[in-house]
N, C-alpha and C positions, 0 to 999 in steps of 0.2 A: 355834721358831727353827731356820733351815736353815742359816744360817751366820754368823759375823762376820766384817764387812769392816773392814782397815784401811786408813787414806792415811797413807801412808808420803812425808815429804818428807828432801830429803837436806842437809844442813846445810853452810854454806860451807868448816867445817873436815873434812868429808868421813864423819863421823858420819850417821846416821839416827835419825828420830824418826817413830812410830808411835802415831794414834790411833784407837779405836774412835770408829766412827759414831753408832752404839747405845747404847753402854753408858760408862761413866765410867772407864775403861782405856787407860792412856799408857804408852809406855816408849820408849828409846832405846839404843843400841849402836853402836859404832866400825863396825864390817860388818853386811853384809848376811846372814853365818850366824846371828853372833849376835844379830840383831836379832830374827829366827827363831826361837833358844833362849828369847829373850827375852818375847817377844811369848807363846809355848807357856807359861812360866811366869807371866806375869802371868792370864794366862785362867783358869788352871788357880787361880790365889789367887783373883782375883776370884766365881769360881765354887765353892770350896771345899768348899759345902755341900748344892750342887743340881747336877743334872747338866749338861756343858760340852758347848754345840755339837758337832756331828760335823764341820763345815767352820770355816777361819780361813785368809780370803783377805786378802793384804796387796796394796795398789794405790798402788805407786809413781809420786806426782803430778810433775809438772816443769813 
């Protein structure tokens, strides 16, 4: 696996929500950093015990 993509949509109250394509990994955040921070930690739990992609591409749908 060369990288994980997420679709990122932006919710009417101005929050964001992020999902994996691939894998069963969700998350959400008021901003676009920490959706970021957020996104880097869910991967990194999700993965805990095997090694974590080198890329994690978010793709902001509209």
């Amino acid at each position: 696996m060369i990288e994980l993509v997420f679709a990122v949509s932006q919710e009417a109250d101005g929050g964001f929500v992020a999902e994996c394509l691939t894998h069963d990994i969700i998350t959400q955040a008021d901003s676009w950093e920490a959706l970021r921070d957020n996104v880097r930690e869910a991967v990194a739990a999700y993965f805990f015990d095997t090694a974590m992609p080198p890329a994690i591409r978010l793709h902001l749908m509209r």
